[in-house]
DSSP file (Angstrom, degrees, kcal/mol; ACC not computed):
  #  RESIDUE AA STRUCTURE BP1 BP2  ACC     N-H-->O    O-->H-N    N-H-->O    O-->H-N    TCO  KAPPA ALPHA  PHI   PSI    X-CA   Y-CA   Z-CA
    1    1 A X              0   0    0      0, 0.0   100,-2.9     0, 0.0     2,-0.4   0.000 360.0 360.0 360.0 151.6  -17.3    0.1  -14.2
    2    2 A X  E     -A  100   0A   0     98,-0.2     2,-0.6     2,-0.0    98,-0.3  -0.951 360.0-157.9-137.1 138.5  -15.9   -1.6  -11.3
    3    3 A X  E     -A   99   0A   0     96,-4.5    96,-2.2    -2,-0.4     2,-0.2  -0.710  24.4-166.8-122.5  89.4  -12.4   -3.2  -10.5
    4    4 A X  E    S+A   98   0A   0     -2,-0.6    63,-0.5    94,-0.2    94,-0.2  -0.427  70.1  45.6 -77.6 150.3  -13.3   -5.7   -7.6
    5    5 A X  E    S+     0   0A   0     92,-2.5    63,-2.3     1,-0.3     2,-0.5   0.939  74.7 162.2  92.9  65.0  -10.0   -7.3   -5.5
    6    6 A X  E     -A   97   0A   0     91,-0.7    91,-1.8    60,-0.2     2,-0.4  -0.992  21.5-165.7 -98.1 114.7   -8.4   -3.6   -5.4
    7    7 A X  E     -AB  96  65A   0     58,-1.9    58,-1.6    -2,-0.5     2,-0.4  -0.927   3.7-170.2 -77.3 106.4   -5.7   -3.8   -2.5
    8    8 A X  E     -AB  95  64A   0     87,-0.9    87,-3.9    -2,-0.4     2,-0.4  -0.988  14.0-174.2-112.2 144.1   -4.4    0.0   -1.3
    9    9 A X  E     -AB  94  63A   0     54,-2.4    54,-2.2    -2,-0.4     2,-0.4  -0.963   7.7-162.9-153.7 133.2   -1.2   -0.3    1.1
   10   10 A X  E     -AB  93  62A   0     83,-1.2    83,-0.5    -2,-0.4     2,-0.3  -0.865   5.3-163.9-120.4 130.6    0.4    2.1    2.8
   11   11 A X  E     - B   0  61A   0     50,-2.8    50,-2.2    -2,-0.4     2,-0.2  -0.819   5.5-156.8-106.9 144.5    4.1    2.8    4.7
   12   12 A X  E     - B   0  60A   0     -2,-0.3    48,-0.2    48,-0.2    38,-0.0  -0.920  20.6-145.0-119.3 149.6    5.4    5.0    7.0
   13   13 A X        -     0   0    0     46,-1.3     8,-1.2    -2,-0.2    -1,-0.1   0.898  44.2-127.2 -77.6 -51.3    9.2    6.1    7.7
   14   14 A X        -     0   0    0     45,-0.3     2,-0.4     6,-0.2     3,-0.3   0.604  36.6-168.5  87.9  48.8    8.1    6.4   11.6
   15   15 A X        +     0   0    0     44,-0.3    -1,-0.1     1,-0.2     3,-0.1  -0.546  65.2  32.7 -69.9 136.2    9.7   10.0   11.3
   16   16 A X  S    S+     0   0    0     -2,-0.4    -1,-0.2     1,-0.4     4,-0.1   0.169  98.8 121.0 106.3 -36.7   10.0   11.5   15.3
   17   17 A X  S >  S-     0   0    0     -3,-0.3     3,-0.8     1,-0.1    -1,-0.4  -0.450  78.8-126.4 -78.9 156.4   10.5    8.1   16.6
   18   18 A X  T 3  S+     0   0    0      1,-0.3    -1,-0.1    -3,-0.1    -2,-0.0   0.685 115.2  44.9 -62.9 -21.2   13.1    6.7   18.5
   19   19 A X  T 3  S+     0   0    0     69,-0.0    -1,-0.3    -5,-0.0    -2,-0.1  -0.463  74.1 162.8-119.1  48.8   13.2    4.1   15.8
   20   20 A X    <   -     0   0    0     -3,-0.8    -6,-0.2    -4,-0.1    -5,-0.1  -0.720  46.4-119.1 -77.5 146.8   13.0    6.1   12.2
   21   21 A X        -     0   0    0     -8,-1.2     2,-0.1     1,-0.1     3,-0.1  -0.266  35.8-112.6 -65.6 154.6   14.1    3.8    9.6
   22   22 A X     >  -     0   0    0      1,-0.1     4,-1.2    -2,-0.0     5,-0.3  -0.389  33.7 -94.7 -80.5 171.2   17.4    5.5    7.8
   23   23 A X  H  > S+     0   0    0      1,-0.2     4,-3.2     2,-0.2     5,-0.2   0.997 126.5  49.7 -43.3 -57.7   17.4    6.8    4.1
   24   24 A X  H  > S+     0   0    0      1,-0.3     4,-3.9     2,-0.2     5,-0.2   0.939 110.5  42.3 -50.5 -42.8   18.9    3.1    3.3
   25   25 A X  H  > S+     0   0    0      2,-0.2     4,-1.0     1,-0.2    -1,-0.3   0.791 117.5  50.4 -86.6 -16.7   16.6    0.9    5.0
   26   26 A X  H  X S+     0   0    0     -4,-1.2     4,-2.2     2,-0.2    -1,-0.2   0.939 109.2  48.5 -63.6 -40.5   13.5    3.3    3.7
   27   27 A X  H >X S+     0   0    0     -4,-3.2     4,-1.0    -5,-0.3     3,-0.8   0.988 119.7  43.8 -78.2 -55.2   14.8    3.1    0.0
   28   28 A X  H 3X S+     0   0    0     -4,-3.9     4,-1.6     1,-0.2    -2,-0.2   0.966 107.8  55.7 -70.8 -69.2   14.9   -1.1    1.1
   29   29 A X  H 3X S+     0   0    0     -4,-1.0     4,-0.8    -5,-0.2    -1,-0.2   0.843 111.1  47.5   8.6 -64.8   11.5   -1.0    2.8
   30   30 A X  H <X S+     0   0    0     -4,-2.2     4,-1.4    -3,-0.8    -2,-0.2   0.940 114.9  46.6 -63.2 -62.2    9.9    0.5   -0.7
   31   31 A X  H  X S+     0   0    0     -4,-1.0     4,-0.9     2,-0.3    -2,-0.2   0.521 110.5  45.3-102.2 -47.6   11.5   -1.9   -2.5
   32   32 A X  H >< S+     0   0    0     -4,-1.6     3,-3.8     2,-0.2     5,-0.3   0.939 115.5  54.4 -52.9 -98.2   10.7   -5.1   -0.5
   33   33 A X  H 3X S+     0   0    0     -4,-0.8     4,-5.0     1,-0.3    -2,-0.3   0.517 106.4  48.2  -0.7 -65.5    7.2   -3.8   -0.4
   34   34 A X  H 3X S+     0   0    0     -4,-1.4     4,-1.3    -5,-0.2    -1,-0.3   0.600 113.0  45.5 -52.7 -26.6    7.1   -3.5   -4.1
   35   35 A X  H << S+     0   0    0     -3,-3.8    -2,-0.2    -4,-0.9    -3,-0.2   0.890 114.5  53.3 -58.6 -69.9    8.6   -7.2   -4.9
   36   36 A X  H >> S+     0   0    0     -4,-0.2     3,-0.7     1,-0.2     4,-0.6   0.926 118.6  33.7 -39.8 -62.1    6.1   -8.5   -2.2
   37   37 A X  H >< S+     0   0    0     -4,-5.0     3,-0.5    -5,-0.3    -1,-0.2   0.798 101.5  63.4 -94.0  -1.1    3.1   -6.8   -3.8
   38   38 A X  T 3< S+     0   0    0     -4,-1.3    -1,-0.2     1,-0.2     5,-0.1  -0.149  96.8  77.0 -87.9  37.9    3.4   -6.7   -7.7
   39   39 A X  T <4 S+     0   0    0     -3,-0.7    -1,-0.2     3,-0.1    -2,-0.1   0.554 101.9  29.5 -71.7 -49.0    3.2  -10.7   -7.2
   40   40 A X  S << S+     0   0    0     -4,-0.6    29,-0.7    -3,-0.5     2,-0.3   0.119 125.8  25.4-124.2  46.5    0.0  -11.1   -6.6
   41   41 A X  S    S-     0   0    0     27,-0.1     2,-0.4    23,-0.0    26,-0.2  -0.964  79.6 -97.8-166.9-177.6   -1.9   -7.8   -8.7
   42   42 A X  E     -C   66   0A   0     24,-1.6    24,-2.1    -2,-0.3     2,-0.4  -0.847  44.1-129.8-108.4 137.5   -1.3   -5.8  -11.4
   43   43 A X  E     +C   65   0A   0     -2,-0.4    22,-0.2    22,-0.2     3,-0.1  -0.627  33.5 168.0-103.1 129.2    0.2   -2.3   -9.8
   44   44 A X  E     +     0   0A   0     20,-2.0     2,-0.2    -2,-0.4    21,-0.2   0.610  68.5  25.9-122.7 -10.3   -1.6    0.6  -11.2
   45   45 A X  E     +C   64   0A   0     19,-1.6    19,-2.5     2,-0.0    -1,-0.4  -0.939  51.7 167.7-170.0 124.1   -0.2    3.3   -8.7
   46   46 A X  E     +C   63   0A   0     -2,-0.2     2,-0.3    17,-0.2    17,-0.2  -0.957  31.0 146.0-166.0 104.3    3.4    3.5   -6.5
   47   47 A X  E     -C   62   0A   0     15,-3.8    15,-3.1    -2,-0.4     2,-0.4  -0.986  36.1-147.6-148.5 158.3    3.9    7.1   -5.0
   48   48 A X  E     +C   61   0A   0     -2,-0.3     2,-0.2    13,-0.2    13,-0.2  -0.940  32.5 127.9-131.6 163.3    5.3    8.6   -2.1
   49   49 A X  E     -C   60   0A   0     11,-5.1    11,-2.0    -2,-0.4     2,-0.8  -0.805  59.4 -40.0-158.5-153.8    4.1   12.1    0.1
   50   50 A X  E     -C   59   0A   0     -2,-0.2     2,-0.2     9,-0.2     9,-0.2  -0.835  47.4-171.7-107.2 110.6    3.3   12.9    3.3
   51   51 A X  E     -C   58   0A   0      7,-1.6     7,-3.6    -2,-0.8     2,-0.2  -0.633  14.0-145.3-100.4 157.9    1.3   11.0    6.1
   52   52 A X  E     +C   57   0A   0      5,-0.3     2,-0.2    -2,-0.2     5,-0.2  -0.512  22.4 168.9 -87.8 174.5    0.2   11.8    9.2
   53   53 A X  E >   -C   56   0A   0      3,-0.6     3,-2.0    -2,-0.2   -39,-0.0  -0.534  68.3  -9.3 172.3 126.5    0.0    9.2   11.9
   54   54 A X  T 3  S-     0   0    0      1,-0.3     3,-0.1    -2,-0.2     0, 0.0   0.749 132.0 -51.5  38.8  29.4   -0.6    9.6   15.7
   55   55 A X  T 3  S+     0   0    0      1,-0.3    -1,-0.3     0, 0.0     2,-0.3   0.669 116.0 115.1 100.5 -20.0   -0.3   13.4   15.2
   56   56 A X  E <   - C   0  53A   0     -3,-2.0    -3,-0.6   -41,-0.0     2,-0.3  -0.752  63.6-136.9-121.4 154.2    2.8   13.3   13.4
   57   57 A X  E     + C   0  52A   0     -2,-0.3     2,-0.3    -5,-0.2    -5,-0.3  -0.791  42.0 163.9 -96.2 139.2    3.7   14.3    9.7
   58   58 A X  E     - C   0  51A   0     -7,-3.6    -7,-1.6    -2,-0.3     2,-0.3  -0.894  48.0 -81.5-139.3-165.3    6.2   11.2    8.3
   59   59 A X  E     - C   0  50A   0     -2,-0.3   -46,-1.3    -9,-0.2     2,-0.3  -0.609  53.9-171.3 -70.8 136.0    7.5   10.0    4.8
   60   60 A X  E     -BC  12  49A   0    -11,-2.0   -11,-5.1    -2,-0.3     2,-0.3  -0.984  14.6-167.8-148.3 150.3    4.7    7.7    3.4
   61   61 A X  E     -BC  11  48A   0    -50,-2.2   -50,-2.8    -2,-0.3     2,-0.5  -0.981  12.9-167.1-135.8 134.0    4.8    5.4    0.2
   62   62 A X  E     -BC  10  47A   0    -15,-3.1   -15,-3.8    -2,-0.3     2,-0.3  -0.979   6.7-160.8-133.8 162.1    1.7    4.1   -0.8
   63   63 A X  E     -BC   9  46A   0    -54,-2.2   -54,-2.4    -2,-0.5     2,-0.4  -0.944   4.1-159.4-108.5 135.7    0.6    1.0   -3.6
   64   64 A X  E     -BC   8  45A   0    -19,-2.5   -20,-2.0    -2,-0.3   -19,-1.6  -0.958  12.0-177.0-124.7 148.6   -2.5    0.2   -5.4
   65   65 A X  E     -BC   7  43A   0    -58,-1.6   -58,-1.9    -2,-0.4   -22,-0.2  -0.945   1.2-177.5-142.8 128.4   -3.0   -3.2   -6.7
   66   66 A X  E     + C   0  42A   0    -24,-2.1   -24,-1.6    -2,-0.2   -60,-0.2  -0.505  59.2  40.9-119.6-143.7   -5.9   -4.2   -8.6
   67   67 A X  S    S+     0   0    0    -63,-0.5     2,-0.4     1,-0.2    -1,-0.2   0.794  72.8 172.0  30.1  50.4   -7.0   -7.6  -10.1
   68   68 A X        -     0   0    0    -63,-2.3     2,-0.4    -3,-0.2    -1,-0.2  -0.677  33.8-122.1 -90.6 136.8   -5.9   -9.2   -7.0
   69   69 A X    >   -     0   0    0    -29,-0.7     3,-3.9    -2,-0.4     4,-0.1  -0.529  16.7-139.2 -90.0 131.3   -6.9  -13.1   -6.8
   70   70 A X  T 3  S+     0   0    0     -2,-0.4    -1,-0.2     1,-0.3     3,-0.1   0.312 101.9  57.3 -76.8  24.8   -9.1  -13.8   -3.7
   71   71 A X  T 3  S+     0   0    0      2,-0.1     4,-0.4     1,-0.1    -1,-0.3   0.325  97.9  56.5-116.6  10.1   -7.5  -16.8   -3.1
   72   72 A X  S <  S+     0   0    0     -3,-3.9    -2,-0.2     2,-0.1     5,-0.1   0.160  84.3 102.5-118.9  23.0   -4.1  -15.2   -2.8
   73   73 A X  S >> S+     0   0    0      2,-0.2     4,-3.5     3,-0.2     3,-2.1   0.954  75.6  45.7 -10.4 -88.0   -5.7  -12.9   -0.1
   74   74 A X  H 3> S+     0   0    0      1,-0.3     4,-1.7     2,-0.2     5,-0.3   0.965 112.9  52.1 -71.9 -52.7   -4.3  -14.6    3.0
   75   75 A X  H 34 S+     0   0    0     -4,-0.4    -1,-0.3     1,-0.2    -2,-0.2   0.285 104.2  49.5-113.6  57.0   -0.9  -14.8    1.7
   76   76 A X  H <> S+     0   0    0     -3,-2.1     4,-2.2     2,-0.1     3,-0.3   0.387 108.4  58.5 -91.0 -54.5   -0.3  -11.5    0.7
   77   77 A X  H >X S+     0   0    0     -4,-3.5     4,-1.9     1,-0.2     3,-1.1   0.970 112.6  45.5 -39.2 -75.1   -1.7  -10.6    4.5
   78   78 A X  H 3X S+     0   0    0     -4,-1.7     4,-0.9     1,-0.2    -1,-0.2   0.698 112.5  43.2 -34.0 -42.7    1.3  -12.9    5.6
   79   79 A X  H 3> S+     0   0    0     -3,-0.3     4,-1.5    -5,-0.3    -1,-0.2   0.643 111.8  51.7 -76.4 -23.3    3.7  -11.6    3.6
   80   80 A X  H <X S+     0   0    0     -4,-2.2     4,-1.7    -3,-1.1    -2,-0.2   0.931 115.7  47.5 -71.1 -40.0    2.4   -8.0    4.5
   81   81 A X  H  X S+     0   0    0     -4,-1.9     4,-1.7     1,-0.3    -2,-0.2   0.890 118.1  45.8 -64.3 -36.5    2.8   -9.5    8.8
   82   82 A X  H  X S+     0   0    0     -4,-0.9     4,-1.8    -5,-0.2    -1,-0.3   0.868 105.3  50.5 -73.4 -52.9    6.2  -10.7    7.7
   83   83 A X  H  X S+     0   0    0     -4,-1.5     4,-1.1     2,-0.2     5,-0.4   0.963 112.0  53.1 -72.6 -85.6    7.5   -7.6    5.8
   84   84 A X  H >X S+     0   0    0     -4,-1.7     3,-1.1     1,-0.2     4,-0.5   0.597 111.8  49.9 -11.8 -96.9    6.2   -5.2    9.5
   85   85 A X  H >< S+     0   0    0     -4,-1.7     3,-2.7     1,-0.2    -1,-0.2   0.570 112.1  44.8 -16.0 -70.9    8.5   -7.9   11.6
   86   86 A X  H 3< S+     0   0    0     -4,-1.8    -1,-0.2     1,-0.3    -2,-0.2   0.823 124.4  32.3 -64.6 -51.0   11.6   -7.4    9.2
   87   87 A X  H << S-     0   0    0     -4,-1.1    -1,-0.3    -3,-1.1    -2,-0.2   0.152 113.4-112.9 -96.9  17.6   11.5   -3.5    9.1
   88   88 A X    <<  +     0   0    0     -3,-2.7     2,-0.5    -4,-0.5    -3,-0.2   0.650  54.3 169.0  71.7  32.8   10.2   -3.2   12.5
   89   89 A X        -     0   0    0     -6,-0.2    -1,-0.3    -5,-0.2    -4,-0.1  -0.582  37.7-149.0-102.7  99.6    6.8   -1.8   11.8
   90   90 A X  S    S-     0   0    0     -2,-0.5     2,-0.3     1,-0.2    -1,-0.2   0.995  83.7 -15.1 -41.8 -76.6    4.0   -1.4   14.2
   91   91 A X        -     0   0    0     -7,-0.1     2,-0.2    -3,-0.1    -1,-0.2  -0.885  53.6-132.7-135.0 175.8    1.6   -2.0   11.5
   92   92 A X        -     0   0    0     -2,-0.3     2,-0.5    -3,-0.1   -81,-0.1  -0.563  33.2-133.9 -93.6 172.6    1.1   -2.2    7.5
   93   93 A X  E     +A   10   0A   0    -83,-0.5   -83,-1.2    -2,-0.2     2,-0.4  -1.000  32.0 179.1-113.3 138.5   -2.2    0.0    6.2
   94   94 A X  E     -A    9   0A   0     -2,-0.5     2,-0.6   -85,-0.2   -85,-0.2  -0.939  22.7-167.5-141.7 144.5   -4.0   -2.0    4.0
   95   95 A X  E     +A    8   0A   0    -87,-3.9   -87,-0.9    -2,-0.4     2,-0.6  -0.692   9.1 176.3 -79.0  75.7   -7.4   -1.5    2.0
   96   96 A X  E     +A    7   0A   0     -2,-0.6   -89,-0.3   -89,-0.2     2,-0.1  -0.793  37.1  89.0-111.2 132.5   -8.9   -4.3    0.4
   97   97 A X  E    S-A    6   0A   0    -91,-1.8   -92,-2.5    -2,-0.6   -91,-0.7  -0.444  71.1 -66.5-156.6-145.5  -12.3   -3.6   -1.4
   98   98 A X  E     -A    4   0A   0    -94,-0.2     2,-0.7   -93,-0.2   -94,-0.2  -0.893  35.3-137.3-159.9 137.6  -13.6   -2.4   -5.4
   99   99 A X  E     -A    3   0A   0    -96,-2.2   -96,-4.5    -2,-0.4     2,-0.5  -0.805  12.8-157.3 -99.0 136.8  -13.2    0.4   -6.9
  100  100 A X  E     -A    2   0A   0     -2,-0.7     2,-0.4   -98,-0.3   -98,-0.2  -0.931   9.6-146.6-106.5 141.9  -15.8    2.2   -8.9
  101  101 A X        -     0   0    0   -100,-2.9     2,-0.3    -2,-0.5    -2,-0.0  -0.757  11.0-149.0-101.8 143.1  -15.2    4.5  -11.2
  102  102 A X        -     0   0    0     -2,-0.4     2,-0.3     5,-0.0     0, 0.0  -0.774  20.6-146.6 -92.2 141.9  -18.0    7.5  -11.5
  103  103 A X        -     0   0    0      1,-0.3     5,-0.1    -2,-0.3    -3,-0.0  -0.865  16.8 -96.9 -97.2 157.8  -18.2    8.5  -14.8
  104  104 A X        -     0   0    0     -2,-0.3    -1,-0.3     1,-0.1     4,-0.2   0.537  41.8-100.9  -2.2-179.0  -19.0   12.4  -16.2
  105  105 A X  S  > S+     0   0    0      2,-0.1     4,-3.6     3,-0.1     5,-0.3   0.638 128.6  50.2 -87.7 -45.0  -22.5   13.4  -17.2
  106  106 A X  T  4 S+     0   0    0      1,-0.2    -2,-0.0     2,-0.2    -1,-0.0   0.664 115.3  47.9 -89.2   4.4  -21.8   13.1  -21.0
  107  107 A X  T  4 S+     0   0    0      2,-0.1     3,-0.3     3,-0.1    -1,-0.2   0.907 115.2  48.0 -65.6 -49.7  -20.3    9.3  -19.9
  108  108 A X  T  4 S+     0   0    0      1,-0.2    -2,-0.2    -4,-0.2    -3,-0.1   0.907 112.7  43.5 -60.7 -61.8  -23.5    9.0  -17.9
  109  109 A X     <        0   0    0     -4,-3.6    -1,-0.2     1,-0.2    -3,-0.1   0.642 360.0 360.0 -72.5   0.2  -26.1   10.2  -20.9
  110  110 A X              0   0    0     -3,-0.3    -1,-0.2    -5,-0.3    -2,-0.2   0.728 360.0 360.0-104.7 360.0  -24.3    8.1  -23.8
C-alpha cells in the first residue's frame, strides 16, 4: 500500500544561537505551522524531540501530512517561505514524496 503526496516538515527552536526563538514565540511558531499545514492534507503525525542541526542539539517539532493535492504544492511551499520570514528562520525542512508501507511476512503470504 502506498500514500503518494506525503509532505514531512520539520522546525527547529535555533537553540545556541544568538537568535533562539523564546518559549512564546516557539509555542506560536508550532501553532502557525500547524494552521498553515493541516489546510492542505490530512495530518497523521505532530510531535516534538530533539534535532540536531549544524552540530547542535535544539527543540524540533516535526508534521506529516498525507493526501496532499499536487496542485496545492507550490502554495504550501509559499506559505512554508513566508512562515521562515515571519519567525526568522533560515530554512523550513520539508519532505515531499510516498510512503510505503512494508507489510509483515504473514501480511505478505495472505
Amino acid at each position: 500500500m502506498e500514500k503518494p503526496n506525503t509532505v514531512v516538515i520539520s522546525i527547529g527552536r535555533n537553540v545556541g544561537k544568538t537568535d533562539t526563538l523564546s518559549l512564546g514565540d516557539w509555542a506560536a511558531f508550532k501553532s502557525h505551522l500547524r494552521a498553515t499545514a493541516f489546510r492542505y492534507g490530512t495530518p497523521v503525525f505532530a510531535g516534538q524531540g530533539t534535532g540536531v542541526y549544524e552540530g547542535r542539539e535544539e527543540e524540533s517539532y516535526t508534521l506529516i501530512l498525507t493526501d496532499l493535492r499536487p496542485d496545492v504544492w507550490p502554495t504550501l511551499r509559499a506559505d512554508l517561505v513566508d512562515l521562515a520570514d515571519v519567525y526568522d528562520q533560515e530554512a523550513i525542512a520539508v519532505t515531499h514524496g510516498t510512503v510505503q508501507f512494508i507489510p509483515n511476512k504473514e501480511e505478505v503470504q495472505t
